[in-house]
C-alpha positions in Angstrom: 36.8 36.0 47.5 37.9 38.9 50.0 38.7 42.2 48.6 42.3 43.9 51.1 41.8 47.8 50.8 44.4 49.6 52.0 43.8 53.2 52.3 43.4 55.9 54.7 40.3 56.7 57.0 39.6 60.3 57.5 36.9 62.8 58.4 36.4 65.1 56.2 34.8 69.1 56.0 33.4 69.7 52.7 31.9 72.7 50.7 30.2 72.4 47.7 27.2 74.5 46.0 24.8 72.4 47.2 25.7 72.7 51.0 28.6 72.5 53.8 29.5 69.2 56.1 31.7 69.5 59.3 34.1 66.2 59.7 32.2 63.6 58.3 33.4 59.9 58.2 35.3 59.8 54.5 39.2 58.5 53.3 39.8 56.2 50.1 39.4 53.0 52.1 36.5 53.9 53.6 34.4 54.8 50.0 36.3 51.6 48.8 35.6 48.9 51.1 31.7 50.6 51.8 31.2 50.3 48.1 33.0 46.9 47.3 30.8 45.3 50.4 28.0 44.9 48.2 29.6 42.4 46.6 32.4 40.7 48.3 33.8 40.6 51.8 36.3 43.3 52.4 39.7 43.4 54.7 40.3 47.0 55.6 44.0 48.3 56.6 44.3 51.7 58.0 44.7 53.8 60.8 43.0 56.5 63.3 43.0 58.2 66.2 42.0 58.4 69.6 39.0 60.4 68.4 38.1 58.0 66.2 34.0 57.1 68.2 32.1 54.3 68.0 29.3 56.4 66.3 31.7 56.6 63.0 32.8 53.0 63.3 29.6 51.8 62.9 29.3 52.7 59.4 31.3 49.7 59.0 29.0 47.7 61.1 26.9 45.6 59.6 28.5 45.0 56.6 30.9 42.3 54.7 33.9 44.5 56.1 36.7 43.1 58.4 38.4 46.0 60.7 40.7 43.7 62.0 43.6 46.0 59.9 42.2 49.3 61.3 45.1 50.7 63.6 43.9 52.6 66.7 46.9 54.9 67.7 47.6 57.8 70.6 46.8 61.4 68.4 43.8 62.7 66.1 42.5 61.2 62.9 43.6 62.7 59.7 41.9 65.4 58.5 40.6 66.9 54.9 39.2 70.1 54.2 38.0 71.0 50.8 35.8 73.0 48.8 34.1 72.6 45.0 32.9 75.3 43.0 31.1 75.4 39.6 33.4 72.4 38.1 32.3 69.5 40.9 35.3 67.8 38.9 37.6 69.9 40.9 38.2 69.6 44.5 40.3 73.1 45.7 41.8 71.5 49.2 42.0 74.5 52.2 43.7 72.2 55.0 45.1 68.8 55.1 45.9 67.6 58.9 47.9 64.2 58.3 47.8 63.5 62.1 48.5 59.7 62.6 48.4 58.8 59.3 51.8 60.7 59.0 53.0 57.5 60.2 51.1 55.1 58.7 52.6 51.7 58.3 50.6 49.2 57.2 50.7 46.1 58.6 48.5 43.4 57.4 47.0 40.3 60.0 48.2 36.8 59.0 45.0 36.1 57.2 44.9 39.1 54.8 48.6 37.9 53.5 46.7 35.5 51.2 44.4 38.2 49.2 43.6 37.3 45.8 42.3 40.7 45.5 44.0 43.5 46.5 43.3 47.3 45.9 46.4 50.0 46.8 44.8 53.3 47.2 46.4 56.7 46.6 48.6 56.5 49.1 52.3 56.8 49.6 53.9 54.8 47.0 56.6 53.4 49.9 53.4 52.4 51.5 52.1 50.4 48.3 55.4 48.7 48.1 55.3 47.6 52.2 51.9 46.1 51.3 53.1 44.2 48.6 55.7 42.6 50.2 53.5 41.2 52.6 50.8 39.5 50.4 51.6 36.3 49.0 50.4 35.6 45.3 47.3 37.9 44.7 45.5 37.2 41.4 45.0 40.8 40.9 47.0 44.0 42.3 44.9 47.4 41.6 46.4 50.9 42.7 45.5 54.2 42.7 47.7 57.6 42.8 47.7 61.1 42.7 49.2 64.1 41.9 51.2 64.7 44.6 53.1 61.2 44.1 53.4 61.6 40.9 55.0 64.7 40.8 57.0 64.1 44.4 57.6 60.3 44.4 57.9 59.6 40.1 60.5 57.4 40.8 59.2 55.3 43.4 55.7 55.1 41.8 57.2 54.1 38.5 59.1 51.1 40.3 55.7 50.4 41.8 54.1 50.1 39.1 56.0 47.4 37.9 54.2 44.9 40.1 50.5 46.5 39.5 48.2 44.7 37.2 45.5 47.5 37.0 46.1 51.3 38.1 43.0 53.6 38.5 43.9 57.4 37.5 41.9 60.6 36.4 42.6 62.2 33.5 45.1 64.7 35.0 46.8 61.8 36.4 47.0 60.2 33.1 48.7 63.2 31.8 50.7 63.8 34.2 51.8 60.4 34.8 52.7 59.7 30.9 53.2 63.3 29.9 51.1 63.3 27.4 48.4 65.2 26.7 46.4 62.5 24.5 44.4 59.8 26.4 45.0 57.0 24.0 48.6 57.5 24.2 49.1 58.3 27.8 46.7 55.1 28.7 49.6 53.3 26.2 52.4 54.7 27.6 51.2 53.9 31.2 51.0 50.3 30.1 54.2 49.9 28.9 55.6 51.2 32.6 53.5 47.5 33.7 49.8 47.8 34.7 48.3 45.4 31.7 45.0 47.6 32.5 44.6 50.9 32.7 41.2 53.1 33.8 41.0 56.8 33.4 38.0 57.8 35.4 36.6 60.9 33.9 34.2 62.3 36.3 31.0 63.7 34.9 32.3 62.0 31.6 32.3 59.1 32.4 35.3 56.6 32.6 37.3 54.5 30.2 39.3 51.2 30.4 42.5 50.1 28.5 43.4 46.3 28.3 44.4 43.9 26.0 41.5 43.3 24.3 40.6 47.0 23.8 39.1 49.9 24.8 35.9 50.2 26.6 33.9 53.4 27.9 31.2 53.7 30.5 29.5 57.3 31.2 28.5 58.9 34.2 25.0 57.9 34.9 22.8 61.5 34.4 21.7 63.1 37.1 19.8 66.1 38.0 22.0 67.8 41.2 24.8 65.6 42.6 25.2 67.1 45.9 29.2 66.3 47.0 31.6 63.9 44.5 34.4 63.6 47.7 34.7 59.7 47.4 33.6 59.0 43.8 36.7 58.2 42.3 37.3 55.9 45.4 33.8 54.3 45.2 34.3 53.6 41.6 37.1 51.6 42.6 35.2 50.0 45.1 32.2 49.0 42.8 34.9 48.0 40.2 37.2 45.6 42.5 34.3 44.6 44.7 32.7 42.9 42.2 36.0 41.3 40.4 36.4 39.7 43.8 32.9 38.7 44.7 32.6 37.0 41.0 36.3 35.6 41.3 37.0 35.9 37.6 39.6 38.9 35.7 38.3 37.7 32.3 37.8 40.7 29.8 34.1 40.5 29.7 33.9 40.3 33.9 36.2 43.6 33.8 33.4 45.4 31.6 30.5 44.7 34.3 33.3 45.7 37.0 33.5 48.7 34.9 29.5 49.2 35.0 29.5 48.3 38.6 31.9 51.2 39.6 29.9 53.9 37.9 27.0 52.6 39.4 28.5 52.7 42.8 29.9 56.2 42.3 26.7 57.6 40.9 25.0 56.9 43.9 27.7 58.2 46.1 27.8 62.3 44.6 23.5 61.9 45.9 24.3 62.5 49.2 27.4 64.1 51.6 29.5 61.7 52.4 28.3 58.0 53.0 24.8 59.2 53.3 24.0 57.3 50.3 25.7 54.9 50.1 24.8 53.8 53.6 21.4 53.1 52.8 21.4 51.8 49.8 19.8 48.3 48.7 20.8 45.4 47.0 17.7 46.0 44.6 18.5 49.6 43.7 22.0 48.2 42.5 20.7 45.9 40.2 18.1 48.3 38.9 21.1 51.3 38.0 23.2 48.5 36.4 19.9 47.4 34.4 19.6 51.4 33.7 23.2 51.4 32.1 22.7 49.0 30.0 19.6 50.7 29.1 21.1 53.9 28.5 23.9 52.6 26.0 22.6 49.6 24.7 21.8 50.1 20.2 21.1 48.4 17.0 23.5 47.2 15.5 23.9 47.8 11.7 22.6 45.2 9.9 
């Protein structure tokens, strides 16, 4: 089943310890559909400029991905520029340039109205709510948020969440969101607002999911120097909804390989600047990080 991402496209200028990248291709639905194309088809809705060149459409090329929901408008694609320090958990963001996504509205084609999966990224919670009223009956709505929304469009967001069935948030947005400082109790309180599950990704720590049946953690997979973490959060939702949609199924024990699947998916996106990882990976080197999870946190149990 087709995953609909909608999201922003952007090109991004990052700085991290490990080195410096002038307006690479990034933006929530890019990470997201990239990463969920491993395992389902993905419908992409966004928007660029002008300056938007063939070179950095072609990342999309090639792949399970449907553009037919990417807006070309007069003006220059939005812009991000940010820098990471010591913490790589913490982006410290020098210039935003909203350009035409300012005026994003997203309008879906005919055929993405019937998504049975459909993944709201952190954008404008006005924006989340157009999309909604254009898809039909969607088995499962995920979302994403931010700060800023929180803090700037509480209201709105909270009426949003109503209709979500799964909301992806950090930690900070967890507090933020519930006002509490406890993760248990926030991830509670969140639910109560609607979303039956809950994920509070955790960076380097790892991520943890709230449902009905309980809780269930997945860390970060170890490694050595992780060269830029722009997109992980994003990716990790990719991974997570890609493969809900590509095994069709929202059962509790499908949402804990989801959960595995979007760590995986992230882990290999902090390797490289932008979607230089991701990009090349293979099919095979999926598999063998998901088999490597499972390695990592499988034990006895007492007899």
């Amino acid at each position: 089943m087709a995953l609909l991402v909608v999201g922003s496209v952007a090109l991004d200028s990052v700085r991290t310890p490990f080195g410096e990248r002038q307006e690479v291709l990034g933006g929530s639905a890019t990470y997201c559909s990239v990463a969920a194309s491993y395992f389902t088809d993905v419908n992409v809705v966004a928007v660029v400029g002008e300056d938007f060149t063939d070179e950095q459409r072609r990342i999309f090329a090639g792949r399970r991905i449907d553009l037919s929901g990417l807006q070309t408008v007069s003006g220059r694609t939005f812009r991000w520029r940010g820098e990471y320090s010591g913490n790589l958990n913490v982006a410290r963001t020098v210039e935003t340039q909203l350009n035409v996504f300012g005026g994003f509205r997203p309008t879906l084609p005919p055929a993405y109205r019937e998504s049975d999966y459909v993944f709201l990224a952190n954008i404008d919670p006005d924006l989340q709510q157009e999309v909604l009223a254009q898809v039909r009956s969607p088995r499962l709505i995920a979302a994403d948020t931010m700060n800023f929304w929180i803090g700037g469009k509480r209201d709105v967001l909270v009426e949003t969440l109503r209709n979500v069935d799964l909301l992806f948030v950090n930690d900070a947005e967890a507090r933020d969101l519930s006002g509490e400082g406890n993760l248990v109790t926030s991830a509670m309180v969140i639910r109560a607002m609607g979303p039956e599950v809950v994920v509070i990704k955790r960076g380097e720590h790892g991520a943890m999911m709230f449902a009905r049946d309980g809780v269930f953690m997945t860390p970060a997979y170890p490694l050595e120097k992780p060269l830029d973490p722009t997109g992980a959060g994003d990716t990790f939702a990719g991974g997570f909804m890609g493969y809900l949609a590509g095994a069709g199924s929202v059962t509790g024990p499908a949402m804990r390989r989801a959960m595995v699947f979007g760590s995986v998916m992230a882990s290999f996106a902090v390797e490289d600047f932008s979607l230089g990882r991701l990009s090349r990976l293979t099919e095979e080197e999926v598999r063998e990080r998901y088999r490597a999870f499972s390695r990592m946190t499988e034990f006895e149990p007492l007899p």
